[in-house]
C-alpha positions in Angstrom: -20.3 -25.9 9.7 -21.5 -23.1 7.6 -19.6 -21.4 5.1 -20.2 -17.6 5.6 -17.6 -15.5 3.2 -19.2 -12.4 3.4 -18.7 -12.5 7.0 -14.9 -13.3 6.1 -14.2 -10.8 3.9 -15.8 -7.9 6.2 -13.4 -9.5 8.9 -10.7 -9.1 6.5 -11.5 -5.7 5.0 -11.9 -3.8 8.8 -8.4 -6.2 9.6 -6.6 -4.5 6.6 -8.3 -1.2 6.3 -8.0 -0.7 9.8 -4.1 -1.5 10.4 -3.2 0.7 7.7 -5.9 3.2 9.1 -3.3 3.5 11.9 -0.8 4.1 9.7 -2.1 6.9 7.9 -3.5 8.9 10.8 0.1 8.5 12.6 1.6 10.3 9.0 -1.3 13.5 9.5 0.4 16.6 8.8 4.2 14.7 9.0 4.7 13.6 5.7 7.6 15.8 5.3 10.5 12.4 5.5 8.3 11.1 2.6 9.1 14.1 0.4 12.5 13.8 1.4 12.6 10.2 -0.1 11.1 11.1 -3.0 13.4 13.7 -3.8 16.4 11.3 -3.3 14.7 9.1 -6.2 13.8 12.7 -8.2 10.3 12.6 -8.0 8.6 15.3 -7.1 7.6 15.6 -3.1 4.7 16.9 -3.9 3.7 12.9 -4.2 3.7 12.5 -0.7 0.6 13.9 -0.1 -0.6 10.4 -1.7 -0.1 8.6 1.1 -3.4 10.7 2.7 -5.4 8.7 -0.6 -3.4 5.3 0.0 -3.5 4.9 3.7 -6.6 6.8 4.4 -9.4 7.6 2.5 -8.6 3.5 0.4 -8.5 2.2 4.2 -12.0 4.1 5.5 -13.3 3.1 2.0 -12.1 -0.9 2.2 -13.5 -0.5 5.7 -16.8 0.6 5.0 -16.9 -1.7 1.9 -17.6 1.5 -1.1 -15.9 0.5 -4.1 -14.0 -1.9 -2.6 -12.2 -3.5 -5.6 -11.3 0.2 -6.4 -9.9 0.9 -3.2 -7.8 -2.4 -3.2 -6.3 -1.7 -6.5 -4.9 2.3 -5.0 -4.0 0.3 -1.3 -2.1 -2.6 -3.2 -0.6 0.5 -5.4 0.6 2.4 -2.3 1.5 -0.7 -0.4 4.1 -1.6 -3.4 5.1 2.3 -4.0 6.0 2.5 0.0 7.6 -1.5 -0.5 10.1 0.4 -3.2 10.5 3.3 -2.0 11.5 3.1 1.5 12.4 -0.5 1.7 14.2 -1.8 -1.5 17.0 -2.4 0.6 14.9 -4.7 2.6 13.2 -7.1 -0.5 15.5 -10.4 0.1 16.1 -10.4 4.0 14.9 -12.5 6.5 14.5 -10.7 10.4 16.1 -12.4 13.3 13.1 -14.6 14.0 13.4 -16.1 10.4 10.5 -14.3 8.8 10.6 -12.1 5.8 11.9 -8.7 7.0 8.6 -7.0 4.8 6.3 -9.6 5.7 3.8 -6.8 7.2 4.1 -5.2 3.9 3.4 -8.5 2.1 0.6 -9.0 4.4 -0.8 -5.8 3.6 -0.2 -6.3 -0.2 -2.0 -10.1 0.2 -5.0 -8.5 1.6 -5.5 -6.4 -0.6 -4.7 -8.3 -3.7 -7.7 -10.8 -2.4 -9.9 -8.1 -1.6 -9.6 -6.7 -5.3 -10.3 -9.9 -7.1 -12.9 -11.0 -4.4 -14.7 -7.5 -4.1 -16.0 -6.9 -0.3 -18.8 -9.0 -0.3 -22.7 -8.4 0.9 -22.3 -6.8 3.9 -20.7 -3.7 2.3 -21.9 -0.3 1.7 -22.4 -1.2 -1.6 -22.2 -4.6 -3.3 -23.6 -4.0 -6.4 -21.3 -1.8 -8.6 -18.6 -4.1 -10.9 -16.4 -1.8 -8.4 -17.1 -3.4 -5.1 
């Protein structure tokens, strides 16, 4: 059988741009609980609007495949502040069905991760730039 990463890696950037995609549009115009976190940690709740770069615009861009390195690196970033920010408590627990109670987040985090040290491959917007 033929090896075909660039077919993988589009597979994997529309899996993990496209999950989080969910997320961000379900936060539109709601990101209110976000600020309120913030605040409790005294930053500033203006921050919160970060999530719109983070789980948006770094999704639609992994997606597409535009600077995809670039958008893995602010993804991973958000994927780690929202992993500290509103599930420290979680880190070290395991759910009831023996999995790690953040394993979507570590999923998330592992996608992206591979994504910025793999780039997004030839069928991408752009494959070109040091970037993608």
């Amino acid at each position: 059988m033929n090896k075909n990463t660039d077919l993988g890696l589009l597979i994997l950037r529309i899996a993990v741009g496209g999950l989080m995609l969910l997320h961000g549009i379900a936060k539109i115009g709601n990101t209110s609980f976000i600020g309120g976190m913030l605040t409790e940690k005294g930053l500033p709740s203006f921050l919160s609007y970060g999530v719109y770069i983070t789980e948006i615009v770094a999704p639609l861009l992994i997606i597409a495949g535009f600077r995809t390195r670039l958008s893995a690196a602010v993804f991973v970033f958000g994927a780690f502040f929202a992993m500290f920010l509103a599930h420290s408590a979680q880190l070290f627990l395991i759910n009831q069905n023996g999995g790690w109670e953040l394993e979507l987040l570590g999923l998330y985090i592992s996608g992206g991760l591979t994504l910025f040290f793999t780039g997004g491959g030839k069928m991408a917007i752009s494959s070109t730039n040091q970037w993608d």
